[in-house]
BAFI-3210 file (N, C-alpha, C; in Angstrom, 3 decimals, decimal comma, padded with zeros to 6 digits):
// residues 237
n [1|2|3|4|5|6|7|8|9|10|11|12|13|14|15|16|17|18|19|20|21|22|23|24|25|26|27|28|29|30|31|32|33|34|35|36|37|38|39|40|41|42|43|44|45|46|47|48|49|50|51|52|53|54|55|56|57|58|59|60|61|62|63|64|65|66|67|68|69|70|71|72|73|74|75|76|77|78|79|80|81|82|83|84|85|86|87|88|89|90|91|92|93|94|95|96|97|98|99|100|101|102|103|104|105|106|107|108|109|110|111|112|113|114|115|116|117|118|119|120|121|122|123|124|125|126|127|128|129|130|131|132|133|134|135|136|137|138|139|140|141|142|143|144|145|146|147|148|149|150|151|152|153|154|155|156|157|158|159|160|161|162|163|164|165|166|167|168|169|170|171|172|173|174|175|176|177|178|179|180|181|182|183|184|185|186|187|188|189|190|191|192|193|194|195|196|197|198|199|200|201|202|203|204|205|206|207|208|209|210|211|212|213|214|215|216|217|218|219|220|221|222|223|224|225|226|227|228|229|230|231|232|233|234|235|236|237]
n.u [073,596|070,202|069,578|071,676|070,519|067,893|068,162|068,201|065,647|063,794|063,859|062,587|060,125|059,120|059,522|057,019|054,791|055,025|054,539|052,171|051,112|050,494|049,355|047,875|048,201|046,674|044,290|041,060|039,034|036,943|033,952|031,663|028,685|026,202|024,293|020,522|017,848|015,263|011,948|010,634|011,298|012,124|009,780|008,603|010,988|009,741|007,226|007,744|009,105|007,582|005,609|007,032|007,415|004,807|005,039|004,919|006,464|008,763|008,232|009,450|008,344|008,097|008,384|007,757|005,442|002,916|-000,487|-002,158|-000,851|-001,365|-003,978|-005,894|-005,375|-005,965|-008,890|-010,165|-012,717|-012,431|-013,540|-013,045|-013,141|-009,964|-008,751|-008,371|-006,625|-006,370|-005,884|-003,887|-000,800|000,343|002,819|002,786|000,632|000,140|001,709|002,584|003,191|003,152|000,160|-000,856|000,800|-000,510|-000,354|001,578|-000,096|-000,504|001,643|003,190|001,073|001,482|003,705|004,315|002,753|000,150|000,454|000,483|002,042|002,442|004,252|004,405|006,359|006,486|006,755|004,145|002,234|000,367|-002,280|-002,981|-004,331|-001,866|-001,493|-001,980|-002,219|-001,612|-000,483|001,166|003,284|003,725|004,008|003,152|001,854|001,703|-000,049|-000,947|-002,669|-003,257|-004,679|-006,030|-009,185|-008,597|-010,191|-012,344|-012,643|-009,812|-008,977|-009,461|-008,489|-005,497|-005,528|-005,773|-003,982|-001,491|-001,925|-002,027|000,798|001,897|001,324|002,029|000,175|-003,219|-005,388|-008,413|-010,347|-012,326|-014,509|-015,649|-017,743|-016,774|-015,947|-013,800|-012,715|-010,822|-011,121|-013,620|-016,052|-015,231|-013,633|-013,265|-010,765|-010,749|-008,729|-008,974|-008,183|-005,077|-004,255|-006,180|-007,962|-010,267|-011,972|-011,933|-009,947|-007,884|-005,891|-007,755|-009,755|-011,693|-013,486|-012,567|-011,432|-009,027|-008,258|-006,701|-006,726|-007,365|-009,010|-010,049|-011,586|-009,963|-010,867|-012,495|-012,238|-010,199|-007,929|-008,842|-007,311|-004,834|-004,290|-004,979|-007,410|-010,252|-012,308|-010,794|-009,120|-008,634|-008,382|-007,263|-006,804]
n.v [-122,589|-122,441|-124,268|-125,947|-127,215|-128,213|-129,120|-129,376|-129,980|-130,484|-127,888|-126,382|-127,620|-126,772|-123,559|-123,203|-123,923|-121,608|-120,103|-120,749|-120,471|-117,864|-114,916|-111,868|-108,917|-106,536|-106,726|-106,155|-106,843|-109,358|-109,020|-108,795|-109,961|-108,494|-108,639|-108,525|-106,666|-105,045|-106,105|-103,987|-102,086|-102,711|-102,820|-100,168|-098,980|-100,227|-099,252|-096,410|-095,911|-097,143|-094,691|-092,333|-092,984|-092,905|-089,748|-088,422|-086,495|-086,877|-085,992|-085,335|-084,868|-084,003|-086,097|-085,181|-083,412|-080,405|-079,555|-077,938|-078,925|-081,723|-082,135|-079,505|-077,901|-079,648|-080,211|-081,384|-081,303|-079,150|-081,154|-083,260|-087,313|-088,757|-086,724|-086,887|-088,219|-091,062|-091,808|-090,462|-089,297|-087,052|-084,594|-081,798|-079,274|-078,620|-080,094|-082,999|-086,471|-087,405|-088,915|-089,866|-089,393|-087,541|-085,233|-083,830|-082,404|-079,458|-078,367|-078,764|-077,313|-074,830|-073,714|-074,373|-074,273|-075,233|-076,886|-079,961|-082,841|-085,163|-087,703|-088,494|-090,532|-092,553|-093,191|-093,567|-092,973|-093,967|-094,426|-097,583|-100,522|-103,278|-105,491|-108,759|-107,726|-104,551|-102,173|-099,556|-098,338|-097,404|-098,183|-095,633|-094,552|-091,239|-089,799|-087,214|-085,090|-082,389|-080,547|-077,847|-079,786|-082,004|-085,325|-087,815|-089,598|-089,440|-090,295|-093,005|-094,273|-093,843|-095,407|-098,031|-098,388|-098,037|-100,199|-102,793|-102,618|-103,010|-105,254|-106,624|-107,310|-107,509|-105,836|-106,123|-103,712|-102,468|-100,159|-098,287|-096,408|-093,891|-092,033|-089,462|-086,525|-084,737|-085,528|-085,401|-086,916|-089,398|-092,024|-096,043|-098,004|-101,241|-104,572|-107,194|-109,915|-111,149|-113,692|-115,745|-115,155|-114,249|-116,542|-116,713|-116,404|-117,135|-114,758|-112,471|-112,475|-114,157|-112,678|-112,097|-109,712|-107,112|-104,933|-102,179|-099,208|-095,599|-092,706|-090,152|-087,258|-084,211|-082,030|-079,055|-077,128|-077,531|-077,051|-074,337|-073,810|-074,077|-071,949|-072,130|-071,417|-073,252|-073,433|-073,042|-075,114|-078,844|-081,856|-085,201|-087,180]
n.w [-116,986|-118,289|-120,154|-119,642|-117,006|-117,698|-120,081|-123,679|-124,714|-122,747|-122,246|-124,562|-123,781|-121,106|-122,186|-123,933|-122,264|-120,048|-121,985|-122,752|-120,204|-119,522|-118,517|-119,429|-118,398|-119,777|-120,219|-119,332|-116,404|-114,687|-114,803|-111,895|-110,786|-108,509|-108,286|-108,812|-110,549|-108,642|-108,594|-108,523|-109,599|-111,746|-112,893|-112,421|-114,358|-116,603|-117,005|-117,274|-119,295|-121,341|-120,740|-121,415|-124,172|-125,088|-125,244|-122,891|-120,655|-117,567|-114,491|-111,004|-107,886|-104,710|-101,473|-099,143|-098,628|-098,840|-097,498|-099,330|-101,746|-102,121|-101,375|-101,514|-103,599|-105,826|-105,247|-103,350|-100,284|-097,311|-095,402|-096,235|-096,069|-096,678|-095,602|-092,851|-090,160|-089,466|-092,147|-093,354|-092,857|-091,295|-090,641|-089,860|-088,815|-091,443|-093,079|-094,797|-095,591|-098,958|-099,938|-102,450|-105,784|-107,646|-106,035|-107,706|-109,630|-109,853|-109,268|-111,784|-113,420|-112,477|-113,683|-116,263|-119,106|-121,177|-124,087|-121,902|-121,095|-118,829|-116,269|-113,204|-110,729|-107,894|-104,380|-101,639|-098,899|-096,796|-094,136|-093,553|-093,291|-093,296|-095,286|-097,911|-100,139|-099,062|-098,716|-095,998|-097,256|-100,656|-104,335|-106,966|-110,260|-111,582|-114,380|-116,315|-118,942|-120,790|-123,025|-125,592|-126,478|-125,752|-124,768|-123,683|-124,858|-126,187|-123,299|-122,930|-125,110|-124,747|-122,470|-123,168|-124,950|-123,557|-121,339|-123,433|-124,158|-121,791|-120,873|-122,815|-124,660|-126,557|-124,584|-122,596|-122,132|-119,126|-117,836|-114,529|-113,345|-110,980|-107,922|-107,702|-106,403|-108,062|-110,715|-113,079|-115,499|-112,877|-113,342|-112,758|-113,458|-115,292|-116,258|-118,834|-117,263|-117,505|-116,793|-116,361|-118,291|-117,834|-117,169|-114,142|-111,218|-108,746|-108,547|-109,686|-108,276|-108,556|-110,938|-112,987|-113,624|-113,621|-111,088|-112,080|-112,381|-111,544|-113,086|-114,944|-116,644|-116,123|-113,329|-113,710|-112,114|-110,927|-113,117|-113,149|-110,946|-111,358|-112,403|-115,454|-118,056|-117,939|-120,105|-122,386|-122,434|-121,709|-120,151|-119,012|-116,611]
ca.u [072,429|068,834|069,877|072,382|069,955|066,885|068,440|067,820|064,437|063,035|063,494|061,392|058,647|059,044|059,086|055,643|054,044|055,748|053,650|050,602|050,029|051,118|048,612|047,795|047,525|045,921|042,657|040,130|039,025|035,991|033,033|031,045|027,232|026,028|022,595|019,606|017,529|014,048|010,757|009,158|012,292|011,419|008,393|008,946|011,585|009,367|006,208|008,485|009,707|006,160|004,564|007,564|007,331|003,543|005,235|005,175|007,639|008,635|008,470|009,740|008,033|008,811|007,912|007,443|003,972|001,782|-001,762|-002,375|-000,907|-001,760|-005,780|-006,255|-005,569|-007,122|-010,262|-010,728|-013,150|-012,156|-014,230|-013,321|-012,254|-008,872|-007,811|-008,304|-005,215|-006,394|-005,655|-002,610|000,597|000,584|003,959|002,113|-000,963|000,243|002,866|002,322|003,852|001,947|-000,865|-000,724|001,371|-001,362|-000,021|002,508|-000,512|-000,970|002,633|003,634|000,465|001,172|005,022|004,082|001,485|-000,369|-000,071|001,146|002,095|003,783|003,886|005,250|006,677|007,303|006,257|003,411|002,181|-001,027|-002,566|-004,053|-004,222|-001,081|-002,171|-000,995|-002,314|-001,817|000,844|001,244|003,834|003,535|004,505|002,088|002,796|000,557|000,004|-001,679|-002,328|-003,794|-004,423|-007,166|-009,776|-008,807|-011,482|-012,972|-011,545|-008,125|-008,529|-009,855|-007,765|-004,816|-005,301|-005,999|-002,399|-000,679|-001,387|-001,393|002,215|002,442|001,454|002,884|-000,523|-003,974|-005,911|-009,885|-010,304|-013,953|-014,062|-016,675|-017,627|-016,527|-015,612|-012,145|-012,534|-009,694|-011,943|-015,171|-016,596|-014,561|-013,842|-012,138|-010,461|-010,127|-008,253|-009,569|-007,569|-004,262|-003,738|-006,672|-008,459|-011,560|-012,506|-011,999|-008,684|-006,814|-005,208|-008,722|-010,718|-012,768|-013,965|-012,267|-010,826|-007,953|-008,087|-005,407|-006,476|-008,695|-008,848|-011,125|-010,995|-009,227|-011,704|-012,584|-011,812|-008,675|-007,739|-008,469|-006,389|-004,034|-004,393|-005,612|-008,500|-010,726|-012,785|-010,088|-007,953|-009,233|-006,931|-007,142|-005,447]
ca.v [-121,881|-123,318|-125,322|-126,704|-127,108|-128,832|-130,003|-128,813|-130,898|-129,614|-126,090|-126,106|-127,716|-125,590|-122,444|-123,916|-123,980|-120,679|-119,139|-120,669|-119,856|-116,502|-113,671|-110,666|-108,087|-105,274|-107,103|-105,810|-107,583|-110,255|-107,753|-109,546|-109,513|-108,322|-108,821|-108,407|-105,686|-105,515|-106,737|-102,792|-101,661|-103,562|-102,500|-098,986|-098,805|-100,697|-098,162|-095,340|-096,305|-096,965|-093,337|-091,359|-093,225|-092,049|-088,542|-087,774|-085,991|-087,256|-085,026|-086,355|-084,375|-084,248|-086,829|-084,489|-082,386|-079,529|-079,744|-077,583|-079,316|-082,721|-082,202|-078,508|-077,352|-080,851|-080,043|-082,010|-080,343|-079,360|-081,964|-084,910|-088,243|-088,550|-085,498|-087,285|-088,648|-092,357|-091,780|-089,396|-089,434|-085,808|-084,280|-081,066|-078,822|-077,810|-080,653|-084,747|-087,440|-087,311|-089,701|-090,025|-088,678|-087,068|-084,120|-083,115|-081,594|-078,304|-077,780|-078,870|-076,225|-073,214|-072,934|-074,666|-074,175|-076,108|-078,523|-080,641|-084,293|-085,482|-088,014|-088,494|-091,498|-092,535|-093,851|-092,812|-093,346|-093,777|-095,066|-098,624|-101,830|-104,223|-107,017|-109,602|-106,390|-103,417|-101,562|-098,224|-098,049|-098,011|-096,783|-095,289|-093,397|-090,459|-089,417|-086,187|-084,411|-081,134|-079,486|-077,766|-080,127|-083,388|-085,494|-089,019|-090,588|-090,011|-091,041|-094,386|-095,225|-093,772|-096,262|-099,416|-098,511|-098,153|-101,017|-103,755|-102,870|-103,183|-107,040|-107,586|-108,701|-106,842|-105,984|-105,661|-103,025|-101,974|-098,481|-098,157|-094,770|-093,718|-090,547|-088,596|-085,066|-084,143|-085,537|-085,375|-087,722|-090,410|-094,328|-096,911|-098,853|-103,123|-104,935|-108,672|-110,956|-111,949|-114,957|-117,226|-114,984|-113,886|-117,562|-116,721|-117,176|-116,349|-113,531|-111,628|-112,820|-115,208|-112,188|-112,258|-108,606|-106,787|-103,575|-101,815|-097,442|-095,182|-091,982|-089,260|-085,890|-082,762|-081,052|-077,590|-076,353|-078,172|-076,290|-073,388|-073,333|-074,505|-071,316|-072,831|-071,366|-074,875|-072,998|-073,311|-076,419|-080,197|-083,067|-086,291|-087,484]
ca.w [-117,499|-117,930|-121,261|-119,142|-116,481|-117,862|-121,367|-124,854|-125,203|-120,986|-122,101|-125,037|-123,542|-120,330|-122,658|-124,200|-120,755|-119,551|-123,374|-122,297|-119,051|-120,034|-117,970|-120,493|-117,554|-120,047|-120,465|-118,258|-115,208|-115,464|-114,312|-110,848|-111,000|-107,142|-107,596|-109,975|-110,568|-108,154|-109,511|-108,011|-110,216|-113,179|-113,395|-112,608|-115,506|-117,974|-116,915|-117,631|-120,849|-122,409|-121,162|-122,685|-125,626|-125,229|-125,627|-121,376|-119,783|-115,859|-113,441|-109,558|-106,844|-103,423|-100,982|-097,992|-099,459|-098,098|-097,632|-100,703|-103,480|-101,727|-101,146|-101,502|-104,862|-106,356|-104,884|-102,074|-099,527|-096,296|-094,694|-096,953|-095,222|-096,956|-094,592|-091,290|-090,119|-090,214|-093,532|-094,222|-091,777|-091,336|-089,606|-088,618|-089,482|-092,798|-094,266|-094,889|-096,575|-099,702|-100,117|-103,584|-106,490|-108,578|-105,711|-108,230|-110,605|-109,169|-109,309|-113,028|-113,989|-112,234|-114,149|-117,359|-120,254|-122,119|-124,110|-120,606|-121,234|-118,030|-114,936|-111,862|-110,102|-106,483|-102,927|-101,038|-097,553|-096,275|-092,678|-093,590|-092,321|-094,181|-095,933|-099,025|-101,505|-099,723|-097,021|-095,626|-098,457|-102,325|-105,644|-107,390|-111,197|-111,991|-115,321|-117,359|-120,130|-120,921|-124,080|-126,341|-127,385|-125,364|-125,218|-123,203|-126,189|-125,810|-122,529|-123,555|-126,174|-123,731|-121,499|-123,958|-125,690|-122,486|-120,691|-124,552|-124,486|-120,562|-120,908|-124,304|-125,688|-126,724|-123,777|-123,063|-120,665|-119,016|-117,296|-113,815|-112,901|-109,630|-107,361|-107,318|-106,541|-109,170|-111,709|-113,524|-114,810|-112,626|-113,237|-112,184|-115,324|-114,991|-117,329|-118,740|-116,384|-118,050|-116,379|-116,726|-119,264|-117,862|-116,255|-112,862|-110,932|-107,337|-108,777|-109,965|-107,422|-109,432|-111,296|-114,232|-114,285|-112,514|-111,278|-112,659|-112,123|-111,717|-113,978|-115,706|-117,375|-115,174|-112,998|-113,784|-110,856|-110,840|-114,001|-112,328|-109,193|-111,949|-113,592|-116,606|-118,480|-118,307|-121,276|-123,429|-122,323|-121,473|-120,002|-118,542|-115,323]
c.u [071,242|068,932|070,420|071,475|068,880|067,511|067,685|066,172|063,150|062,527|062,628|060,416|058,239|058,681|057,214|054,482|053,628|054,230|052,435|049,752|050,024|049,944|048,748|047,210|046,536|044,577|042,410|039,373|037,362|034,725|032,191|029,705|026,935|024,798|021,549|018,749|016,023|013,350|010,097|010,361|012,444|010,828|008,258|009,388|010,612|007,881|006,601|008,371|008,563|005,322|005,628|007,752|006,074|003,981|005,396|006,342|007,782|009,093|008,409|009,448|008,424|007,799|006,927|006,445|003,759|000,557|-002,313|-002,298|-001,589|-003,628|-006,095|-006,708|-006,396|-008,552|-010,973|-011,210|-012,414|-012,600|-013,947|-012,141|-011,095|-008,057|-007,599|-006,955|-005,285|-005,976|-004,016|-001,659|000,276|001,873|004,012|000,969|-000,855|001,431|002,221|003,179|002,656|001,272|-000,895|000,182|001,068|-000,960|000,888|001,418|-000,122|000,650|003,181|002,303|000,291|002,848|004,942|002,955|001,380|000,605|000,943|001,047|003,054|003,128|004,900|005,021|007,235|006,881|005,611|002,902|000,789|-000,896|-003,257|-003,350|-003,069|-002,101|-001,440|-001,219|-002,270|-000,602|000,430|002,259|003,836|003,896|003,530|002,709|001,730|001,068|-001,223|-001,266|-003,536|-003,799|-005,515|-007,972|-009,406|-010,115|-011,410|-012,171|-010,606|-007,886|-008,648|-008,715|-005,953|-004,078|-005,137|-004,624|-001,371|-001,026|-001,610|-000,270|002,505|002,622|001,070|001,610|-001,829|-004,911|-007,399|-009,717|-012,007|-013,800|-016,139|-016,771|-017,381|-015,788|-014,454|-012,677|-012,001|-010,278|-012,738|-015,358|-015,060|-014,098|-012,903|-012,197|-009,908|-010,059|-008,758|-008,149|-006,578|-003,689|-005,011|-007,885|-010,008|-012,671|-012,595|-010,693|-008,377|-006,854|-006,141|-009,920|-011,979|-013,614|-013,842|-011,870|-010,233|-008,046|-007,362|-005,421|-007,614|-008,085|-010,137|-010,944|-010,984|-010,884|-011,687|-011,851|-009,877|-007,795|-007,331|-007,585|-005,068|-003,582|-004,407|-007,015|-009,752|-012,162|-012,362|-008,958|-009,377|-008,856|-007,915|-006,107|-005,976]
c.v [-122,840|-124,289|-126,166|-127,805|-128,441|-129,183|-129,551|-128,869|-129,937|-128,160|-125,683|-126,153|-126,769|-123,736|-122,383|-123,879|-122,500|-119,860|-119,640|-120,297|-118,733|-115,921|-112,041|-109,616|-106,588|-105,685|-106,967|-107,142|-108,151|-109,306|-109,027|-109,085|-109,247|-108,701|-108,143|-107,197|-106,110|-105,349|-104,832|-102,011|-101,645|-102,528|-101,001|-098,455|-098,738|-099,327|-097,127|-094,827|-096,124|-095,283|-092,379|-092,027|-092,621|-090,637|-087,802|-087,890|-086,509|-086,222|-085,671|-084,950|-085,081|-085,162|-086,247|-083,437|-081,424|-080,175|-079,257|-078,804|-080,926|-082,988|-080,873|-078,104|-078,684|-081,200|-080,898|-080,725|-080,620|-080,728|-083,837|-086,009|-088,469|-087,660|-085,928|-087,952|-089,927|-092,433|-091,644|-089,518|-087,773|-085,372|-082,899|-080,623|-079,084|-079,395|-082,296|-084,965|-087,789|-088,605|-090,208|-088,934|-087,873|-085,801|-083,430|-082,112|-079,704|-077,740|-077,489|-077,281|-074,710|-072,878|-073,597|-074,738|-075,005|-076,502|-079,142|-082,048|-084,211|-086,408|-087,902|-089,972|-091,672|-093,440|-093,177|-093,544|-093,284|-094,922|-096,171|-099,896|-103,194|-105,530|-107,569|-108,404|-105,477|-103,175|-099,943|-097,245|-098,133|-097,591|-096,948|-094,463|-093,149|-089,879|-088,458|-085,725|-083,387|-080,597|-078,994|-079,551|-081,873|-084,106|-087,149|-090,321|-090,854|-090,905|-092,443|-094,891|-095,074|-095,199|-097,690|-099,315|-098,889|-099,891|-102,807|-103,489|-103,176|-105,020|-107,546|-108,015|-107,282|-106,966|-105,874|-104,863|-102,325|-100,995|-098,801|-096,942|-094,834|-092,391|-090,429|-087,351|-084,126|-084,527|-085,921|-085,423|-088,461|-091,789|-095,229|-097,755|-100,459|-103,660|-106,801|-109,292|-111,448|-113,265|-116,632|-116,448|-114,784|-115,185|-117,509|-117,227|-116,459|-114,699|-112,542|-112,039|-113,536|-113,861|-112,159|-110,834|-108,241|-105,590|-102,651|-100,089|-096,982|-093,838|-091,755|-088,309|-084,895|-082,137|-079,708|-077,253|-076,813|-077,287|-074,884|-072,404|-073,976|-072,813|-071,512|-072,847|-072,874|-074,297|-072,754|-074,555|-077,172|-081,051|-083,974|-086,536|-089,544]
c.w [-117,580|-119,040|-120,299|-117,873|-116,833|-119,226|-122,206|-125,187|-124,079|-121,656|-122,844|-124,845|-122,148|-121,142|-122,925|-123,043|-120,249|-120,729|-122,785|-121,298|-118,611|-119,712|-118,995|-119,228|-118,436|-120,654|-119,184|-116,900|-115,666|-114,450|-113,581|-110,716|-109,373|-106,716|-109,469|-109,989|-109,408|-108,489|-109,326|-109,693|-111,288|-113,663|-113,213|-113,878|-116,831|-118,199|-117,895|-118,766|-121,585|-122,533|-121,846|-123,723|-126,297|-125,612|-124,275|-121,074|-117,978|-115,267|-111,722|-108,737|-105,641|-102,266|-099,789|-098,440|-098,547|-098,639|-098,399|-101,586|-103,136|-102,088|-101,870|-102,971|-106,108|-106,129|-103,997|-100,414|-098,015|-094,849|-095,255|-096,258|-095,247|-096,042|-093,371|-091,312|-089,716|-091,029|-094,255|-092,568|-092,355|-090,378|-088,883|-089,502|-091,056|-094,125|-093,969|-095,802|-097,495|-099,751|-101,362|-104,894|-107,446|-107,290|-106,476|-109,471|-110,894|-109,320|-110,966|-113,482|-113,843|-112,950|-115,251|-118,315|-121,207|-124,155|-122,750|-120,925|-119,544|-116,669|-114,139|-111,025|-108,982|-105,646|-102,271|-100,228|-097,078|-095,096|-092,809|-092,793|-093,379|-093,894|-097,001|-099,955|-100,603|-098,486|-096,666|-096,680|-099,471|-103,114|-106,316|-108,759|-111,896|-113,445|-115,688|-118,452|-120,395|-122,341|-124,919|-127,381|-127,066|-124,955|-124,138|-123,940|-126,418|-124,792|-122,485|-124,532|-125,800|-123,187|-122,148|-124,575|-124,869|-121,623|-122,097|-124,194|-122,915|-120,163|-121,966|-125,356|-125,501|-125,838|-123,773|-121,642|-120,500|-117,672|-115,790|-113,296|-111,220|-109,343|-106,817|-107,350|-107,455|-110,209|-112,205|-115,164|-113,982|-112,749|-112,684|-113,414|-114,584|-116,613|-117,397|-117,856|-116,878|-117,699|-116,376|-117,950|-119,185|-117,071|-115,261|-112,401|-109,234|-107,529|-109,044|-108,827|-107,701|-110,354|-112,737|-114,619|-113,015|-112,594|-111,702|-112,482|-111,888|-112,520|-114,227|-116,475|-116,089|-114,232|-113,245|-112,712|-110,982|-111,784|-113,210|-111,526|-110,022|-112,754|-114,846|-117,078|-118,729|-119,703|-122,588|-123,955|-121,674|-120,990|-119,079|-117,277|-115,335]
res [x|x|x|x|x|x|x|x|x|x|x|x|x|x|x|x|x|x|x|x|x|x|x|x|x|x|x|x|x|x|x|x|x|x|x|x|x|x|x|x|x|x|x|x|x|x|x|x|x|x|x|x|x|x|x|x|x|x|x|x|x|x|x|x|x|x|x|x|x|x|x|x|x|x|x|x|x|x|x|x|x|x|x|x|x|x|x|x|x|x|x|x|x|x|x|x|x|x|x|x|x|x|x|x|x|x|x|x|x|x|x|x|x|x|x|x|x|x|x|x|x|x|x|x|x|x|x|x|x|x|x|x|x|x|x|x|x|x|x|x|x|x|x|x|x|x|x|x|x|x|x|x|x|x|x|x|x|x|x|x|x|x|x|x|x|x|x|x|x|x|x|x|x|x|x|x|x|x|x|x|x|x|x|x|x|x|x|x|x|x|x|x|x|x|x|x|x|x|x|x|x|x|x|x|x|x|x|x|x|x|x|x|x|x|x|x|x|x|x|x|x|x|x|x|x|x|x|x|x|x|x|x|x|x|x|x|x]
***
C-alpha cells in the first residue's frame, strides 16, 4: 500500500501537497477581458446618460430616411443646397441615408403629444471631403423639447447644464446666430476651450472656443407639419 510505499513520514507530506494543490472545480472560471470599450462608444453612453437624467426619452430612427422627414417636413425649401446630391447620398428620388438625425422630429410629433422631451442617436452620411475633423461618416445626437410656454431660456440654461456635466467642470458657453431652416431664431453654441482655457491652442484653433452645436427654438412651421398647434406649444431643438 502507499504507507508501505513512501513511509509513514512521505505520505503525510505527500497528502499536504495532494490538499494544496487541490482544484475547487465549482468556482467559476477567471472571466477574459477582449477588449475595451470605443472612445465614439464612451462618449455616446456618457451623452446618453446625462440627457435622460435631463428627463429625455431616446428615440432610434432609421438610418435609411425619406425626403420628407429628412428635409421636407423640417422646412427645408425645395431648392435648398442640402438637397443636391453633393451633399446627401440619395439611393433614389424619394429615399437617402439621412443627413442628420434631427430627421427623427417629424416622426416623434405626428404619434406623440406634448409635453415631448426626447433625442435621437446615430450615424449619418453626408458627401464631403475627409479630413482630421470631418468624414462622410458621423454620429451626431439630436435633442428636443416641446411644451406650453418653453422659452430661449430654457434653451440657454439647457445647454450650459448639459455640457458642465459633459466636461466635469463649469462651462462658459457663447451662442452666434446662424441659419437652420428647422429653427427660428438659429445659433451656433461654442464652449470656452477646456484645454488651454480660452488662451488659444491646436485644438480651438487659437480661438479660444470650441464649437460644440448649433440649436434654436422649433420653427412654426415645423410645429405645424408636426401637427402641433405652434400657438399653444414652444420647444427647442
Amino acid at each position: 500500500d502507499l504507507q508501505k510505499t513512501f513511509g509513514k513520514f512521505e505520505l503525510k507530506e505527500l497528502n499536504q501537497q495532494l490538499e494544496s494543490e487541490k482544484i475547487d472545480i465549482s468556482l467559476p472560471g477567471r472571466k477574459r477581458f477582449l477588449g475595451r470599450v470605443h472612445p465614439l462608444s464612451q462618449m455616446i453612453e456618457r451623452v446618453v446618460e446625462i440627457l435622460t437624467e435631463m428627463g429625455f426619452s431616446v428615440y432610434y430612427s432609421p438610418e435609411l430616411e425619406s425626403d420628407y422627414y429628412n428635409y421636407g417636413g423640417l422646412n427645408y425649401p425645395e431648392d435648398h443646397p442640402a438637397r443636391d446630391m453633393q451633399d446627401t447620398y440619395y439611393v433614389d428620388e424619394k429615399t437617402l441615408l439621412r443627413s442628420h438625425t434631427t430627421s427623427f422630429q417629424q416622426r416623434v410629433m405626428e404619434n406623440t403629444q406634448p409635453p415631448i422631451r426626447m433625442i435621437s442617436v446615430g450615424k449619418c452620411y453626408r458627401n464631403e471631403t475627409i479630413s482630421t475633423r470631418s468624414h462622410v461618416t458621423f454620429h451626431q445626437v439630436d435633442a428636443f423639447y416641446i411644451d406650453k410656454g418653453v422659452t430661449f431660456g430654457d434653451l440657454l440654461s439647457s445647454l450650459e447644464e448639459f455640457y458642465s456635466k459633459l466636461f466635469n467642470q463649469k462651462v462658459e458657453i457663447r451662442v452666434r446666430a446662424s441659419y437652420f431652416p428647422f429653427v427660428e431664431p438659429g445659433m451656433e453654441v461654442d464652449v470656452r476651450c477646456t484645454l488651454c482655457s480660452g488662451k488659444g491652442c491646436r485644438l480651438c484653433k487659437d480661438s479660444g472656443w470650441l464649437e460644440v452645436c448649433g440649436a434654436g427654438m422649433i420653427h412654426p412651421e415645423v410645429l405645424k407639419a408636426g401637427n402641433i398647434d405652434p400657438d399653444q406649444y414652444s420647444g427647442f431643438a
